[in-house]
Structures are given as C-alpha cells and as structure tokens.
C-alpha positions, 0 to 999 in steps of 0.5 A, spaced: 500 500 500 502 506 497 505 512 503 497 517 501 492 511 501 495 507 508 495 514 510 488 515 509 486 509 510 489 509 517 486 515 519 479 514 517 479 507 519 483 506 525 477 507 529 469 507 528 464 511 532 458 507 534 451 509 532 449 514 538 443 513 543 438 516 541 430 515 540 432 517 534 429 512 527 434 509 523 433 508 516 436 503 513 434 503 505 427 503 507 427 499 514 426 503 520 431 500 526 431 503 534 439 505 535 438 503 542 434 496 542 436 494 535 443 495 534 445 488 532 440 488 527 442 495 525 450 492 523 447 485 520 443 489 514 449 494 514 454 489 513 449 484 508 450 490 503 456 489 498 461 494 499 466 496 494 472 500 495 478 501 491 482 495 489 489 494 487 494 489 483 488 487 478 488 486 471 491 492 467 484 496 464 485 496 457 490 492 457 496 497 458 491 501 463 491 502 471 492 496 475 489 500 481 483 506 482 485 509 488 484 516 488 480 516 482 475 510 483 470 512 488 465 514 484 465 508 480 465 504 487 459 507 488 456 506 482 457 499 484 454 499 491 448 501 488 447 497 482 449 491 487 444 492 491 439 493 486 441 485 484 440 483 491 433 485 492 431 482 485 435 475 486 436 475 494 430 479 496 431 486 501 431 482 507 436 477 505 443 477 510 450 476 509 454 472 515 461 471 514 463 463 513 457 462 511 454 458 506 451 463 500 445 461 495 449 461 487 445 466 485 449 470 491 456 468 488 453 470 481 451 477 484 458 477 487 462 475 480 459 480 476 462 485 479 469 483 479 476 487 477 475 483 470 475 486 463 469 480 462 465 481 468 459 485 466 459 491 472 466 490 472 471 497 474 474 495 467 467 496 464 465 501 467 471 505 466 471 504 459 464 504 457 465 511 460 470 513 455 464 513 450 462 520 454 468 523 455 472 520 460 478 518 460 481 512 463 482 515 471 478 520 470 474 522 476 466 521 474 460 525 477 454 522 478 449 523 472 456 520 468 456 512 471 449 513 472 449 513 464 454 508 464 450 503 469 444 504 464 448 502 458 451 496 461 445 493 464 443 492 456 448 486 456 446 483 463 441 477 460 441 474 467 438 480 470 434 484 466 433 490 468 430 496 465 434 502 468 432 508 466 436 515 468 431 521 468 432 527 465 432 534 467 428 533 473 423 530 471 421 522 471 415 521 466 411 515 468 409 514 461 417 512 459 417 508 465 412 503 463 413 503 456 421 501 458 418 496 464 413 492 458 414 493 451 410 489 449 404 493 451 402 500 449 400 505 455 394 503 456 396 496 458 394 493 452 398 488 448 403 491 443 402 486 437 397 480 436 401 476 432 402 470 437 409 468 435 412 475 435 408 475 442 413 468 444 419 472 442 418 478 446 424 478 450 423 471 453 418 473 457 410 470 453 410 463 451 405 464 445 398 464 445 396 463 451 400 470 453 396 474 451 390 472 456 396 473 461 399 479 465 405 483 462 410 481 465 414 486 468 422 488 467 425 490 474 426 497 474 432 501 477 430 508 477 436 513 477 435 520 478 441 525 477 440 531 481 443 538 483 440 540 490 443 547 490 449 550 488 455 550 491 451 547 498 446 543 499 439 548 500 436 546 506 429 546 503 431 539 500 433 535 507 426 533 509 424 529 503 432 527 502 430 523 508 424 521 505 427 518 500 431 513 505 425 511 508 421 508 502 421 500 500 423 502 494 429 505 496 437 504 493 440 511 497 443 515 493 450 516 490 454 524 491 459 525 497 462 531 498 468 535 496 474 529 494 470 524 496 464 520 493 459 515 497 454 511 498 448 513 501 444 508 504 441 511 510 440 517 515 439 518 524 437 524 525 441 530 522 446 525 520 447 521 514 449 514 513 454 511 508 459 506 506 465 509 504 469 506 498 476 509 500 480 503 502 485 500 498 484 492 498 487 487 495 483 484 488 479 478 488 479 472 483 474 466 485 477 459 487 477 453 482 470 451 485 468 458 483 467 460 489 469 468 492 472 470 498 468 475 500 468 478 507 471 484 504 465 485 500 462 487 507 463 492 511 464 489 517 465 496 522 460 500 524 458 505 519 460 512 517 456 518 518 455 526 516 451 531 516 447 532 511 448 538 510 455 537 508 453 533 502 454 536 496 449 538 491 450 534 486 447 526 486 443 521 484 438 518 488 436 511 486 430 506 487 428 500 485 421 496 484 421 489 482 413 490 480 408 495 477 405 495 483 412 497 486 413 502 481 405 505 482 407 505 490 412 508 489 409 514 484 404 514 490 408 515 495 412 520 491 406 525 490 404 525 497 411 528 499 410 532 495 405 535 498 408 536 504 409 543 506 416 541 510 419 537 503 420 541 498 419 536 492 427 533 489 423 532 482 417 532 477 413 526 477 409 527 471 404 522 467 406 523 461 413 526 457 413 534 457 412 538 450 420 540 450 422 532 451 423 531 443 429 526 443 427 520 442 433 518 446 430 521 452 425 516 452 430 510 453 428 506 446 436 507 445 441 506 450 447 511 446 449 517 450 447 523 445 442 526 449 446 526 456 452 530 454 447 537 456 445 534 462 453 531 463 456 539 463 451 541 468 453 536 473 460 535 472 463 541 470 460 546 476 463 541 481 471 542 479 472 542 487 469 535 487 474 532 483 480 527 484 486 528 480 488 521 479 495 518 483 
C-alpha cells in the first residue's frame, strides 16, 4: 500500500464511532431500526450490503491501463454499491443477510462475480471505466454522478441474467409514461398488448410463451430508477433535507450516490441530522474466485460500524436511486412520491409527471436507445460546476 492511501486509510479507519443513543429512527434503505434496542440488527443489514472500495494489483484496464483506482475510483465504487444492491433485492430479496463463513445461495456468488476487477465481468471497474470513455472520460478520470449513472444504464443492456430496465431521468423530471413503456414493451400505455401476432408475442424478450400470453399479465422488467440531481449550488439548500430523508425511508429505496468535496459515497441511510454511508476509500487487495468458483468475500462487507455526516455537508450534486421489482412497486412508489410532495416541510427533489413534457423531443430521452447523445447537456451541468469535487488521479 502506497505512503497517501495507508495514510488515509489509517486515519479514517483506525477507529469507528458507534451509532449514538438516541430515540432517534434509523433508516436503513427503507427499514426503520431503534439505535438503542436494535443495534445488532442495525450492523447485520449494514454489513449484508456489498461494499466496494478501491482495489489494487488487478488486471491492467485496457490492457496497458491502471492496475489500481485509488484516488480516482470512488465514484465508480459507488456506482457499484448501488447497482449491487439493486441485484440483491431482485435475486436475494431486501431482507436477505450476509454472515461471514457462511454458506451463500449461487445466485449470491453470481451477484458477487459480476462485479469483479475483470475486463469480462459485466459491472466490472474495467467496464465501467471504459464504457465511460464513450462520454468523455478518460481512463482515471474522476466521474460525477449523472456520468456512471449513464454508464450503469448502458451496461445493464448486456446483463441477460438480470434484466433490468434502468432508466436515468432527465432534467428533473421522471415521466411515468417512459417508465412503463421501458418496464413492458410489449404493451402500449394503456396496458394493452403491443402486437397480436402470437409468435412475435413468444419472442418478446423471453418473457410470453405464445398464445396463451396474451390472456396473461405483462410481465414486468425490474426497474432501477436513477435520478441525477443538483440540490443547490455550491451547498446543499436546506429546503431539500426533509424529503432527502424521505427518500431513505421508502421500500423502494437504493440511497443515493454524491459525497462531498474529494470524496464520493454511498448513501444508504440517515439518524437524525446525520447521514449514513459506506465509504469506498480503502485500498484492498483484488479478488479472483477459487477453482470451485467460489469468492472470498468478507471484504465485500463492511464489517465496522458505519460512517456518518451531516447532511448538510453533502454536496449538491447526486443521484438518488430506487428500485421496484413490480408495477405495483413502481405505482407505490409514484404514490408515495406525490404525497411528499405535498408536504409543506419537503420541498419536492423532482417532477413526477404522467406523461413526457412538450420540450422532451429526443427520442433518446425516452430510453428506446441506450447511446449517450442526449446526456452530454445534462453531463456539463453536473460535472463541470463541481471542479472542487474532483480527484486528480495518483
């Protein structure tokens, strides 16, 4: 380990502060825990999240490429977790937990190994980092939010275990007619099925099995809904706290990926005034599976009391994710979106609105593609105002 990462790392880790006693609520992705009488249970969902953090020693990216992505990988890791999370609670379920030396499901490892510091896994650093070279930036280049928020979307189209429909919202805006629309193609808006061909209804994603599906409800691909925000300018405007908070406490709830300048997070919770996150800023040996395909996994789970901020240091510029595995899931949501909406204490974050605005006019921002022509306007406005937010490479 080099003298700055051992350095950082000694002085954020060497101790951990434990949750204060406080009456208090802790949300954990939507799950609401006593600090004082469920501290255990506040632990074992903390550390049943996978955490990714800076890696050292793995294949050179590209080739010729890095070996390590510490100092300029953090984002990149936080993108990471909250993808990562969005496959638990689609294959594991949100209730699932880790325990160390234990026995996990396949689908666990399968989970695990999509994420390895590989250029063949699917949501691998290497992936990401080149995938990202498509929006303009280079390989070490810090990202912002909305960028891996982009690129996690383009890479999910060649995820065919999982299946899902990630959708990035534009410009504040989440529409809940392209949602649907994404979430099942095969169906007009109005619900009902897009073609009457029963052979072309069989071959629509794997999904129908000919005639007798057109009598059957649509299936539904499990959504991941990522929404890059700016919440002020150069700090966060108070106004938004309260429904930030909100965000944490809804079932669907995937946190949110920001930080503060010099260092991105993920977000996975708050207590009181405080929000609480992993942190991807330790460098860790890379990992390969041993011959049985198993993966040694306990530094995928952060093990220590979690770490916390106040809220009001979080820079403006994030991108809060959700997850819903049904329509039912998404209507819920949509519903709890519009009753925080009217609250008089929450400002509300973004529009939810029933169908796309006159000035939405490229075909691109209703999902139907997944090339990033569309996302460069956005892009500038989040990654350029944020020069103090980014890390020069080491």
């Amino acid at each position: 380990m080099d003298a700055a990462t051992l350095t950082y790392d000694t002085l954020r880790f060497g101790e951990f502060e434990d949750f204060p006693e406080t009456e208090e609520p802790v949300w954990i992705l939507g799950q609401e825990y006593s600090a004082i009488t469920e501290r255990d249970e506040i632990l074992s969902d903390v550390s049943s999240r996978l955490w990714f953090t800076y890696r050292k020693n793995f294949p050179p990216i590209g080739g010729t490429g890095p070996t390590c992505d510490t100092g300029w990988g953090c984002m990149l890791r936080c993108g990471q977790m909250i993808l990562g999370q969005a496959l638990v609670c689609q294959h594991l379920g949100r209730d699932w937990r880790w325990a160390k030396g234990k026995r996990q499901k396949e689908d666990y490892n399968r989970i695990l190994n999509a994420f390895l510091d590989r250029k063949d896994c699917c949501y691998s650093l290497h992936q990401i980092a080149q995938m990202g070279v498509g929006e303009g930036k280079s390989i070490g280049q810090w990202y912002g939010p909305n960028t891996v928020a982009q690129v996690l979307k383009k890479l999910s189209t060649f995820d065919s275990w999982s299946q899902l429909a990630v959708h990035v919202a534009m410009d504040n805006t989440v529409v809940i007619e392209e949602i649907k629309r994404l979430c099942m193609p095969w169906l007009d808006y109005a619900g009902a099925t897009a073609f009457s061909d029963p052979d072309v209804v069989r071959e629509v994603n794997g999904y129908a099995e000919g005639a007798c599906a057109l009598e059957e409800p649509a299936v539904w691909k499990p959504l991941v809904l990522l929404i890059p925000l700016r919440l002020g300018l150069s700090d966060i405007n108070e106004a938004y706290i309260e429904t930030l908070k909100h965000c944490f406490m809804m079932p669907q709830s995937l946190g949110v990926i920001g930080g503060k300048p010099n260092s991105a997070h993920y977000f996975i919770g708050y207590v009181g005034e405080e929000l609480v996150y992993l942190d991807p800023h330790t460098t860790q040996p890379s990992v390969e599976p041993c011959d049985s395909g198993q993966i040694s996994d306990d530094s995928y789970h952060c093990q220590h009391p979690p770490c916390r901020m106040q809220i009001r240091d979080l820079d403006p510029s994030i991108a809060v994710g959700f997850f819903c595995k049904s329509e039912d899931d998404f209507d819920e949501w949509c519903m709890c979106i519009r009753k925080l909406s009217g609250r008089r204490n929450a400002l509300p974050m973004f529009e939810l609105v029933d169908r796309q605005p006159s000035h939405f006019t490229s075909a691109d921002v209703l999902n139907l593609t997944p090339d990033f022509s569309d996302s460069d306007r956005l892009e500038r406005f989040f990654d350029s105002e944020d020069e103090e937010f980014e890390i020069l490479s080491l």
